[in-house]
MDTraj code that builds the backbone (N, CA, C; nanometers):
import mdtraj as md
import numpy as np

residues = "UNK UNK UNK UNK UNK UNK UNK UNK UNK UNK UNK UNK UNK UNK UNK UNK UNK UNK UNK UNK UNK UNK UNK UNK UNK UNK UNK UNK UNK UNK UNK UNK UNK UNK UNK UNK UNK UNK UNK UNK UNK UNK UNK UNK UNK UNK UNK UNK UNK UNK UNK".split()
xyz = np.array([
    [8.2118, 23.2748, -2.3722],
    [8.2709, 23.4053, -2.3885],
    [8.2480, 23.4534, -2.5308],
    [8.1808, 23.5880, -2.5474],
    [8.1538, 23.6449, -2.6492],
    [8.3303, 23.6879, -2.7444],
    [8.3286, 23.7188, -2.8907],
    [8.4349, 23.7215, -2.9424],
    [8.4177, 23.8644, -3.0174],
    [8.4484, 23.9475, -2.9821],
    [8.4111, 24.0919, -3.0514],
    [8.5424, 24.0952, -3.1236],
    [8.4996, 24.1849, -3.2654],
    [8.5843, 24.2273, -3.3444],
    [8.5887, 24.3599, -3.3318],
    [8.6100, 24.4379, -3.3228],
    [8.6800, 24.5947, -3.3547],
    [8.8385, 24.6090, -3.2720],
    [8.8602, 24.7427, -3.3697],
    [8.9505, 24.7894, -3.3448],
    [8.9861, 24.9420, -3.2549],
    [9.0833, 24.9952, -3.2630],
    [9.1055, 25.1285, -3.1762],
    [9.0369, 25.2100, -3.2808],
    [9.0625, 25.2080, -3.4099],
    [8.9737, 25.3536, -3.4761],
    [8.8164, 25.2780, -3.4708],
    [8.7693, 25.1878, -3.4759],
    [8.6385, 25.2058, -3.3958],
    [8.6200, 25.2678, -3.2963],
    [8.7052, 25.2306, -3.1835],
    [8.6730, 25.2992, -3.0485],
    [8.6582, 25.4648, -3.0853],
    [8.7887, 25.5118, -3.1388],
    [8.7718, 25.6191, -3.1200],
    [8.7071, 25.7155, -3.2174],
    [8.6212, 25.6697, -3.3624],
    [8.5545, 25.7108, -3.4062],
    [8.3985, 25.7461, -3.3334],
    [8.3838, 25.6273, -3.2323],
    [8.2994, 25.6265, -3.1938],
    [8.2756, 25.7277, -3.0644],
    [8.3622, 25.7301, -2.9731],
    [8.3828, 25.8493, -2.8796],
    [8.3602, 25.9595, -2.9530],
    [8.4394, 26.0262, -3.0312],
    [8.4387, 26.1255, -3.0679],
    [8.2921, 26.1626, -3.1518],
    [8.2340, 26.0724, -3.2016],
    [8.1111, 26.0826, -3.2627],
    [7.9758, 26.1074, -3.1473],
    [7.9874, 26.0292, -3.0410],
    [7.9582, 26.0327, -2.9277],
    [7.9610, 26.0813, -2.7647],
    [7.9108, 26.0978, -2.7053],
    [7.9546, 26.1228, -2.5507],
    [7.9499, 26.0057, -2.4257],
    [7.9234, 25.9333, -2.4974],
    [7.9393, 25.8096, -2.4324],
    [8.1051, 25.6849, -2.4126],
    [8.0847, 25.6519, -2.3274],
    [8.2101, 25.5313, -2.3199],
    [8.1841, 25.4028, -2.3948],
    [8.2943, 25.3717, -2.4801],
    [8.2607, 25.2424, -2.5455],
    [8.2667, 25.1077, -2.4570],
    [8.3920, 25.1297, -2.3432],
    [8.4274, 24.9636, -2.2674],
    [8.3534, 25.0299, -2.1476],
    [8.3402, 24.9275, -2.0524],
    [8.2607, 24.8987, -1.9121],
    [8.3654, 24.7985, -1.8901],
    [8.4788, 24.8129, -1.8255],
    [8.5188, 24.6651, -1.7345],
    [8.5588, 24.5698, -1.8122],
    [8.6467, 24.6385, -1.9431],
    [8.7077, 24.5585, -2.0686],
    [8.5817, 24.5066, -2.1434],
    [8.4631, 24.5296, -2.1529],
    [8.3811, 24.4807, -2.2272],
    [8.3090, 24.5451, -2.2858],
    [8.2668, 24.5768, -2.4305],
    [8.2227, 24.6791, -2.5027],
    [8.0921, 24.6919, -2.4267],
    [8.0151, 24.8625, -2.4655],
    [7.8694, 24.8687, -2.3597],
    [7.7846, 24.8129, -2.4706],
    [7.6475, 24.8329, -2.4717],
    [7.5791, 24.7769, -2.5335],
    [7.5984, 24.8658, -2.6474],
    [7.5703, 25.0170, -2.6333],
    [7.4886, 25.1349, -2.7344],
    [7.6630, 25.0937, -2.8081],
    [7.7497, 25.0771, -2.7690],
    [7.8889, 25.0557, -2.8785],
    [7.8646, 24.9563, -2.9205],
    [7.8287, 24.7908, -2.9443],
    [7.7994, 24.7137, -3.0063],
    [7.7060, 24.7870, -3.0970],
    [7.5610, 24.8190, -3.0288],
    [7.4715, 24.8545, -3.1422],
    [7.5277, 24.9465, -3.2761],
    [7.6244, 25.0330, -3.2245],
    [7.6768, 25.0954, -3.3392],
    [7.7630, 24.9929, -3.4254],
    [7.8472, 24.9072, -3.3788],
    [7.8920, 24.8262, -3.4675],
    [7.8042, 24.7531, -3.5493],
    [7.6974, 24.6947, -3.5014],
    [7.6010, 24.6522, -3.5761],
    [7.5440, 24.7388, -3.7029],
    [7.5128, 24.8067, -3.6535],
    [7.4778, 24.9520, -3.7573],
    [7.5753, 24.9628, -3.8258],
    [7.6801, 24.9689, -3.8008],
    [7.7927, 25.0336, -3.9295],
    [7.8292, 24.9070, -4.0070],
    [7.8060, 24.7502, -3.9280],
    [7.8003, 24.6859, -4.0817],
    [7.7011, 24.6657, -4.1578],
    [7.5725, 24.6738, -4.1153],
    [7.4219, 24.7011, -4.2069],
    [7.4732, 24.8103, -4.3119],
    [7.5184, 24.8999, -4.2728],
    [7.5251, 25.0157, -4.3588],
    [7.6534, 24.9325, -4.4515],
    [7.7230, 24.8786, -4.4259],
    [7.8506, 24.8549, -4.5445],
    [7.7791, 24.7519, -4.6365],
    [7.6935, 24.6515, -4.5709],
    [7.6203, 24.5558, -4.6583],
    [7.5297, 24.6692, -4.7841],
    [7.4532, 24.7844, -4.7075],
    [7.3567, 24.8425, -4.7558],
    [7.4527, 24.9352, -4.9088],
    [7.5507, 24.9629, -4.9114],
    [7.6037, 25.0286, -4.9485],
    [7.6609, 24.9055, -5.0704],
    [7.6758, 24.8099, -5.0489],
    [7.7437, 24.7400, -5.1504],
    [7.6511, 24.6531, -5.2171],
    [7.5172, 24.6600, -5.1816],
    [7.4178, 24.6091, -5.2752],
    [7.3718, 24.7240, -5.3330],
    [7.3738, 24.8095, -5.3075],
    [7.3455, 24.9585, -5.3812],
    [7.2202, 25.0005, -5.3378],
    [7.1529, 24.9621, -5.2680],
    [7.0239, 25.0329, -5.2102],
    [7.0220, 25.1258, -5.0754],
    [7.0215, 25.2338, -5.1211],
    [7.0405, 25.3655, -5.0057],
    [6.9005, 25.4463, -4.9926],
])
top = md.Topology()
chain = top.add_chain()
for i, resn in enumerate(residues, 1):
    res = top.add_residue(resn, chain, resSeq=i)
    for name in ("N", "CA", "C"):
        top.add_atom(name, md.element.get_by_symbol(name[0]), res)
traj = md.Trajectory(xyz[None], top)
């Protein structure tokens, strides 16, 4: 069993940013992982200072 971290203002940053559904059947969809992925690249990217 996979162990996902987010929270509700993920979810709902992400809806609202989106038109898509984040859960499928209590389980995040894919394109909502990929954004989580993405938004911590970007926090790494941001704190080594290369933008």
């Amino acid at each position: 069993m996979v162990d996902f971290s987010f929270d509700f203002k993920d979810i709902k940053k992400y809806e609202q940013k989106n038109s898509k559904n984040t859960l499928r059947v209590c389980n995040p969809t894919r394109s909502f992982i990929k954004y989580l992925d993405d938004k911590k690249q970007l926090r790494i990217t941001k704190f080594l200072g290369t933008t």
